[in-house]
Biopython code that builds the backbone (N, CA, C, O; Angstrom):
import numpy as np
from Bio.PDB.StructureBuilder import StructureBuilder

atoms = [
    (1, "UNK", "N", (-62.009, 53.408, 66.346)),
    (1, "UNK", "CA", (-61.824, 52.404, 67.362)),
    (1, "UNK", "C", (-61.273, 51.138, 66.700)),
    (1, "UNK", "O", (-61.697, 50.865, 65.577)),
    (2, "UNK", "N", (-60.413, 50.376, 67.254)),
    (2, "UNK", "CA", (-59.380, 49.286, 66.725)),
    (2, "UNK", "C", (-59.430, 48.231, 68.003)),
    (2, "UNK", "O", (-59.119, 48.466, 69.171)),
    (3, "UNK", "N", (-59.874, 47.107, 67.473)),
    (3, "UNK", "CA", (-60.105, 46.013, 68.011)),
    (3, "UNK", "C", (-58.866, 45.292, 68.391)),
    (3, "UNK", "O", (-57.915, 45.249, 67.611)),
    (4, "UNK", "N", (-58.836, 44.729, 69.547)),
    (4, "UNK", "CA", (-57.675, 43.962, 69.965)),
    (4, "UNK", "C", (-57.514, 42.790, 69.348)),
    (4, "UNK", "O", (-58.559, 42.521, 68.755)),
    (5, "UNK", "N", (-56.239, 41.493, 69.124)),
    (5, "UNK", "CA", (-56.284, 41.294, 67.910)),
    (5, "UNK", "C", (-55.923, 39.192, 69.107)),
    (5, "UNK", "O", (-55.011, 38.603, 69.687)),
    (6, "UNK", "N", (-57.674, 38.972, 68.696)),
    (6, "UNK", "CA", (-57.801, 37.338, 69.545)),
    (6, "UNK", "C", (-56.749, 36.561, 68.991)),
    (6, "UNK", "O", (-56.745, 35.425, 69.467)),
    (7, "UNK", "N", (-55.940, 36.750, 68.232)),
    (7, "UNK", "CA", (-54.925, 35.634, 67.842)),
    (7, "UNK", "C", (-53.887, 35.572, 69.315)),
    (7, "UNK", "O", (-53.152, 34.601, 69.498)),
    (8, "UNK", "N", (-53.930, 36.392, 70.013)),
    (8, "UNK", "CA", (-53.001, 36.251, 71.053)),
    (8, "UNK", "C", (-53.841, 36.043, 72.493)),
    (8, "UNK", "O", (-55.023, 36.347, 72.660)),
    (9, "UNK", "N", (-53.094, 35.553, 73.320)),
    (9, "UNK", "CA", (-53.759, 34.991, 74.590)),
    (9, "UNK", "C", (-52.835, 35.340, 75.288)),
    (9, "UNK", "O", (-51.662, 34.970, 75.242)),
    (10, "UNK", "N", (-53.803, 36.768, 76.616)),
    (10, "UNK", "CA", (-54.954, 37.124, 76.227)),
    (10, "UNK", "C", (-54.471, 37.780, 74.647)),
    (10, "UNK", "O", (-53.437, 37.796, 73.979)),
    (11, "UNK", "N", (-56.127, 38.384, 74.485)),
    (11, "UNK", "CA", (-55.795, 39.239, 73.065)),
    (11, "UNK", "C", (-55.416, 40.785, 73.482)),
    (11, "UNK", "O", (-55.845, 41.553, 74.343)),
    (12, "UNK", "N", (-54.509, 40.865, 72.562)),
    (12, "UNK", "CA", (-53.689, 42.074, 72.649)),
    (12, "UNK", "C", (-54.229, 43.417, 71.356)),
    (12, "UNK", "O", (-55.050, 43.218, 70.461)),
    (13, "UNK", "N", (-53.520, 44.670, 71.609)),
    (13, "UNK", "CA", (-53.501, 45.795, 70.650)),
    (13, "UNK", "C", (-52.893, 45.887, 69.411)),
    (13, "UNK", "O", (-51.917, 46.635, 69.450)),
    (14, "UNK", "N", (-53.115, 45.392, 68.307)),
    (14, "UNK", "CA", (-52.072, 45.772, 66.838)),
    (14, "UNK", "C", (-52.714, 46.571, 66.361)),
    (14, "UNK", "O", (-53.933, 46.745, 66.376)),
    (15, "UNK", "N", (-51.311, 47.510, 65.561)),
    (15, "UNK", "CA", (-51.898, 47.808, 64.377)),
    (15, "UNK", "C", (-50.724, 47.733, 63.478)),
    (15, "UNK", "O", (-49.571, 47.338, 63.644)),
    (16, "UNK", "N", (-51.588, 48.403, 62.134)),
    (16, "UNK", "CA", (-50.427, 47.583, 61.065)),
    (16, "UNK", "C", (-49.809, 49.214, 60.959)),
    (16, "UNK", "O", (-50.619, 50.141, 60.979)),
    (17, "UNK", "N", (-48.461, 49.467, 60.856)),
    (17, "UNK", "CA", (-47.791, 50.951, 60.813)),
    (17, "UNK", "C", (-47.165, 50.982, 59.435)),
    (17, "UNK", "O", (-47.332, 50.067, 58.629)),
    (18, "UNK", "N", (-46.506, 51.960, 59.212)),
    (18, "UNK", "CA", (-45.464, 51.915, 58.185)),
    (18, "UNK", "C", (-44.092, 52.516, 59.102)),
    (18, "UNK", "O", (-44.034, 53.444, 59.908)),
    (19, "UNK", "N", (-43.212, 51.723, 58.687)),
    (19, "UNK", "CA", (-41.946, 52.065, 58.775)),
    (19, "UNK", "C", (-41.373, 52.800, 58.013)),
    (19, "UNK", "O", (-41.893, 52.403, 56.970)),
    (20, "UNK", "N", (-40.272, 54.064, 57.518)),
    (20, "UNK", "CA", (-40.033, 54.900, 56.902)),
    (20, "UNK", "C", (-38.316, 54.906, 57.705)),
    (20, "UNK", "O", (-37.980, 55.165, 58.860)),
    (21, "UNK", "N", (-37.492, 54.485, 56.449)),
    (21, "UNK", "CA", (-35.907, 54.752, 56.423)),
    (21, "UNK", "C", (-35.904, 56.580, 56.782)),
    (21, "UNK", "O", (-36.434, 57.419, 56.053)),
    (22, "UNK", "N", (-35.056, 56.912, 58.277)),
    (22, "UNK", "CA", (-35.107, 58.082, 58.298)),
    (22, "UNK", "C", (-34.124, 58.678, 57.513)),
    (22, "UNK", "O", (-34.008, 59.857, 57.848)),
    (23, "UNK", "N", (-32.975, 58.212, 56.146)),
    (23, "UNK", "CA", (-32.272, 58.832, 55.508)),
    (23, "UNK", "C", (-32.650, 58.929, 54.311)),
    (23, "UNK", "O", (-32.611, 59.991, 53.690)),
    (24, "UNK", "N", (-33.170, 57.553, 53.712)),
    (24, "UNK", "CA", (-33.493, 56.562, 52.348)),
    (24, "UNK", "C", (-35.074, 56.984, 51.901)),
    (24, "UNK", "O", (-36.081, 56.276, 51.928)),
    (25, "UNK", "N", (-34.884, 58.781, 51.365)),
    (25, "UNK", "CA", (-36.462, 58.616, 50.382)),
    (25, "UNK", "C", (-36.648, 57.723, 50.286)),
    (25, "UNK", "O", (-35.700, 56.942, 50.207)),
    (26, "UNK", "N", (-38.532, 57.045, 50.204)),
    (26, "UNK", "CA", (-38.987, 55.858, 49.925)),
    (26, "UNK", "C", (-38.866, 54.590, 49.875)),
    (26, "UNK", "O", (-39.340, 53.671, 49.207)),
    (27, "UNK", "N", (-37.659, 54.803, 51.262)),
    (27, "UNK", "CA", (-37.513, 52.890, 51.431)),
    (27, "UNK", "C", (-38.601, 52.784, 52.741)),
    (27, "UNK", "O", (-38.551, 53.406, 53.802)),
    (28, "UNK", "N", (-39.456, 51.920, 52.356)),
    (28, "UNK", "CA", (-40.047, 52.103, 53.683)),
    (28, "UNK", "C", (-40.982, 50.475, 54.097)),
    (28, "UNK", "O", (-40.854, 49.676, 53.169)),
    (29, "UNK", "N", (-41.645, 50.047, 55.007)),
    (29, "UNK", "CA", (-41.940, 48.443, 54.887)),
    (29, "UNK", "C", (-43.150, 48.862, 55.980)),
    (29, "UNK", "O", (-42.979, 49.761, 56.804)),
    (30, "UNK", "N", (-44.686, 47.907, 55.849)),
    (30, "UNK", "CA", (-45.080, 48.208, 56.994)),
    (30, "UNK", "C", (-45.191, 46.423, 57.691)),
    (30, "UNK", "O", (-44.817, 45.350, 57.219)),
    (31, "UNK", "N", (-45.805, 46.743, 58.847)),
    (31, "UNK", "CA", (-45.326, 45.774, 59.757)),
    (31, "UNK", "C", (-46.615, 46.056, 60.912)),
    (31, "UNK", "O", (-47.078, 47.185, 61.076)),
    (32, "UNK", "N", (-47.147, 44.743, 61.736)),
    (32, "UNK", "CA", (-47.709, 44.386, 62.505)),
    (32, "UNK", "C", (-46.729, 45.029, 64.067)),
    (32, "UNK", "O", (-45.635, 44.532, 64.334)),
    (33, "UNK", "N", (-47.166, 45.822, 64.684)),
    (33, "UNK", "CA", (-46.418, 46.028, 65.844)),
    (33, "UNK", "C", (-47.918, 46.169, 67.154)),
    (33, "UNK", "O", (-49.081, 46.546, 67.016)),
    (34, "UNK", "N", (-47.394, 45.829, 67.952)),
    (34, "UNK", "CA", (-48.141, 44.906, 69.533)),
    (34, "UNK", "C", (-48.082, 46.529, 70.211)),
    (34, "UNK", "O", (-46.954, 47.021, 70.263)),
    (35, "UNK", "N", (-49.185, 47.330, 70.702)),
    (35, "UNK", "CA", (-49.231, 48.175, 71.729)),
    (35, "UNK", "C", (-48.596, 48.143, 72.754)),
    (35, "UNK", "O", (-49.368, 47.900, 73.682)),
    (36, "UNK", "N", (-47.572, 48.261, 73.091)),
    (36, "UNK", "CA", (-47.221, 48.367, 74.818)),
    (36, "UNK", "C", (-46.632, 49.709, 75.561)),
    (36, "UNK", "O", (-45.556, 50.295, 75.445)),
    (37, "UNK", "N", (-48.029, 49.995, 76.541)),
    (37, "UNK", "CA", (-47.671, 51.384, 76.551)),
    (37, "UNK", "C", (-46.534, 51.273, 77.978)),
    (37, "UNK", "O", (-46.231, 52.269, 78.634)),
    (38, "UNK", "N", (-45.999, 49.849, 78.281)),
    (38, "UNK", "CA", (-45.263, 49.665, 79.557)),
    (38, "UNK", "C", (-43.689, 49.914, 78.641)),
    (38, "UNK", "O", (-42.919, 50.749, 79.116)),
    (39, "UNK", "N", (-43.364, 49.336, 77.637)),
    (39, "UNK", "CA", (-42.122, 48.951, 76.871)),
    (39, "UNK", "C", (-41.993, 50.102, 76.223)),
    (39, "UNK", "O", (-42.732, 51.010, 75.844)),
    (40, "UNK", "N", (-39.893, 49.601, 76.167)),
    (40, "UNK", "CA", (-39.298, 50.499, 75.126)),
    (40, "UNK", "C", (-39.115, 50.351, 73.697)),
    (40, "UNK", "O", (-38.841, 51.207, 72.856)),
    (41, "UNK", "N", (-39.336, 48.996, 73.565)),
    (41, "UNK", "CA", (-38.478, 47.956, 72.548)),
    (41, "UNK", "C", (-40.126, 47.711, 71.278)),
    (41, "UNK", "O", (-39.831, 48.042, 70.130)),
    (42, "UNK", "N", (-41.250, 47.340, 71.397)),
    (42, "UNK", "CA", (-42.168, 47.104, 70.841)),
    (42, "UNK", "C", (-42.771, 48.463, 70.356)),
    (42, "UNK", "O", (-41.992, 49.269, 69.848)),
    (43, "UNK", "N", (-44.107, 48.787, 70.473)),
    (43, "UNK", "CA", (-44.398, 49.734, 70.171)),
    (43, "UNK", "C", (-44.609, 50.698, 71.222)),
    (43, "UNK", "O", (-45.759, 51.102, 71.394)),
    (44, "UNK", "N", (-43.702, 51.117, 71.932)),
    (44, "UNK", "CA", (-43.848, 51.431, 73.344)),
    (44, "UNK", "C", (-43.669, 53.259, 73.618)),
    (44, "UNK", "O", (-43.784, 53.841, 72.539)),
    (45, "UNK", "N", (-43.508, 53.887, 74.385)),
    (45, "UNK", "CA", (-43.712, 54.661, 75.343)),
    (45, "UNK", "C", (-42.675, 55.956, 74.448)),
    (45, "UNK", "O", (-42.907, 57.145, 74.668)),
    (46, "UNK", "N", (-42.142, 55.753, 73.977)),
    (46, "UNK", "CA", (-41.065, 56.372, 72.676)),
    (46, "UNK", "C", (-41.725, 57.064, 71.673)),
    (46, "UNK", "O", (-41.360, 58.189, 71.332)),
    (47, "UNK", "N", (-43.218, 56.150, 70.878)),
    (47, "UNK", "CA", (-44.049, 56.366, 70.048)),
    (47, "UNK", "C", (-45.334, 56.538, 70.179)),
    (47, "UNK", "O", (-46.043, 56.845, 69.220)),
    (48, "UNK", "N", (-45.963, 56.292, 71.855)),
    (48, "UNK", "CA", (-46.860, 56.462, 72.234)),
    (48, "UNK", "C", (-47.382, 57.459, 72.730)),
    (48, "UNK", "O", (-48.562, 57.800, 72.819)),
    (49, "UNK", "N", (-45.961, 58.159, 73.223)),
    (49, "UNK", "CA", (-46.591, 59.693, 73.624)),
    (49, "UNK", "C", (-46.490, 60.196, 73.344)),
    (49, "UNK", "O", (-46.167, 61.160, 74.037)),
    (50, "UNK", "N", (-46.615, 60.380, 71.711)),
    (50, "UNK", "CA", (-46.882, 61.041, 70.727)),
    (50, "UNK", "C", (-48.554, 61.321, 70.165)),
    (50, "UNK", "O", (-49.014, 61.881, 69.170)),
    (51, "UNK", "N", (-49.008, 60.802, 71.046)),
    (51, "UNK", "CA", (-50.570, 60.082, 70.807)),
    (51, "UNK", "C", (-51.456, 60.185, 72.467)),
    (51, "UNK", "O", (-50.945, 60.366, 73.572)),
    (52, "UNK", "N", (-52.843, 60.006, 72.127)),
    (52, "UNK", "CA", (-53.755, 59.638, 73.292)),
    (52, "UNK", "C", (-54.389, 58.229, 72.582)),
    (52, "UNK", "O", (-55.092, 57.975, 71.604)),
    (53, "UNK", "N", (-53.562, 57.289, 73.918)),
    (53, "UNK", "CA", (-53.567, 56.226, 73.763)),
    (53, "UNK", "C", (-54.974, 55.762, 75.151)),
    (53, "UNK", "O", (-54.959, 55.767, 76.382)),
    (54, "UNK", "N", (-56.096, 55.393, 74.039)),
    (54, "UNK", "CA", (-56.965, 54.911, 75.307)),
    (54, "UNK", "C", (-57.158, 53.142, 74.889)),
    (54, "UNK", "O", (-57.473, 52.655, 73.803)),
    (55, "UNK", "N", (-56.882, 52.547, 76.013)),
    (55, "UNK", "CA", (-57.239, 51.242, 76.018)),
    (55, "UNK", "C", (-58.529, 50.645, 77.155)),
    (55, "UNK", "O", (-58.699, 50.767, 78.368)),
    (56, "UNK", "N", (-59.171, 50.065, 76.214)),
    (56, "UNK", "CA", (-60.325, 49.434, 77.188)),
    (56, "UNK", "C", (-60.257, 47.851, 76.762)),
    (56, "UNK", "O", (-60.683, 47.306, 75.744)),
    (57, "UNK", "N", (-59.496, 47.242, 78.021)),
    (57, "UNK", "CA", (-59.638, 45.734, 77.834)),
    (57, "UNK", "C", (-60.737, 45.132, 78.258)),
    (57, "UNK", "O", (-60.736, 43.910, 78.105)),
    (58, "UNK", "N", (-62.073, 45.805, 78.949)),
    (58, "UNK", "CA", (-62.933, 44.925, 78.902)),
    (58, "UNK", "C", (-63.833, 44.895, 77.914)),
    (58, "UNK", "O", (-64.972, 44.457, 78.075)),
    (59, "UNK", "N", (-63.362, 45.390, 76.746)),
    (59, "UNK", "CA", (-63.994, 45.384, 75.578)),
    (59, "UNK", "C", (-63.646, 44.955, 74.581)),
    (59, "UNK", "O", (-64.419, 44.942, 73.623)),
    (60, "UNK", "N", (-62.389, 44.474, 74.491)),
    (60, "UNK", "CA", (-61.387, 44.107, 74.078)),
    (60, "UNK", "C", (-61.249, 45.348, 72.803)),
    (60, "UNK", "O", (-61.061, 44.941, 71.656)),
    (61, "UNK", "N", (-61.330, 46.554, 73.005)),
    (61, "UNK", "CA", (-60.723, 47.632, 71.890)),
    (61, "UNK", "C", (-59.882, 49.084, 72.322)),
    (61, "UNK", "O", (-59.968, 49.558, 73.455)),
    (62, "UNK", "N", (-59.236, 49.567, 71.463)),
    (62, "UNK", "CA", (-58.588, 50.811, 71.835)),
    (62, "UNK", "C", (-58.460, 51.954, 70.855)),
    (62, "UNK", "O", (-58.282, 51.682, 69.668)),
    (63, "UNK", "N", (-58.545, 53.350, 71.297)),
    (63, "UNK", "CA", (-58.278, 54.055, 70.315)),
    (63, "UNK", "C", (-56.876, 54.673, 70.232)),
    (63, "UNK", "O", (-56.039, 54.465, 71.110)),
    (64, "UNK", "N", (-56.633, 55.459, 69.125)),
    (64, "UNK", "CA", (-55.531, 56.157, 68.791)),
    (64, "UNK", "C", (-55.373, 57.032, 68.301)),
    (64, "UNK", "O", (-55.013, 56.897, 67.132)),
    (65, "UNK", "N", (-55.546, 58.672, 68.900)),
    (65, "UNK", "CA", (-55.398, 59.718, 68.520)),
    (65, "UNK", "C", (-54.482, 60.632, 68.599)),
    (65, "UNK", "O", (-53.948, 60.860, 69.685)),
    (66, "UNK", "N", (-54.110, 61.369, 67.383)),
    (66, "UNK", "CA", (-53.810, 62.604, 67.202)),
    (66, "UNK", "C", (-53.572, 63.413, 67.831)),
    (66, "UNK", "O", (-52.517, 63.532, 67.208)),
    (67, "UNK", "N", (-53.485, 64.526, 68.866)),
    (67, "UNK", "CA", (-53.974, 65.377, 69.241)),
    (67, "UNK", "C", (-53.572, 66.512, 68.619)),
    (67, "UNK", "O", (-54.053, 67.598, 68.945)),
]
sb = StructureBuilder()
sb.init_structure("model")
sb.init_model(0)
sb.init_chain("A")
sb.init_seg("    ")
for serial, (resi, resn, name, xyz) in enumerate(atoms, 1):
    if name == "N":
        sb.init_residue(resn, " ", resi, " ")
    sb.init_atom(name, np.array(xyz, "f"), 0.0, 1.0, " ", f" {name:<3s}", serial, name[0])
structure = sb.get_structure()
């Protein structure tokens, strides 16, 4: 379980990923990216349904699984 992240108002979903050059063995950078299971452009709907994405905002946490 991964806590939503109070620096943002409201507080939102991060997590930290790695990025991976899909040509360039081992060029790779990781990076803070924002949950949005509405968007294409952030970490959105492209990379998400790849996953069971459960969000509970009145708890402010979410998980991220595998299946």
């Amino acid at each position: 379980m991964f806590h939503y992240d109070p620096d943002f108002s409201p507080p939102a979903p991060m997590l930290e990923i790695t990025v991976h050059h899909p040509k360039t063995a081992g060029l790779e950078t990781e990076v803070r990216a924002q949950l949005d299971p509405g968007s294409d452009a952030i970490l959105g709907r492209d990379v998400l349904n790849h996953f069971i994405l459960t969000l509970n905002g009145k708890d402010l946490t979410f998980e991220l699984q595998d299946p």
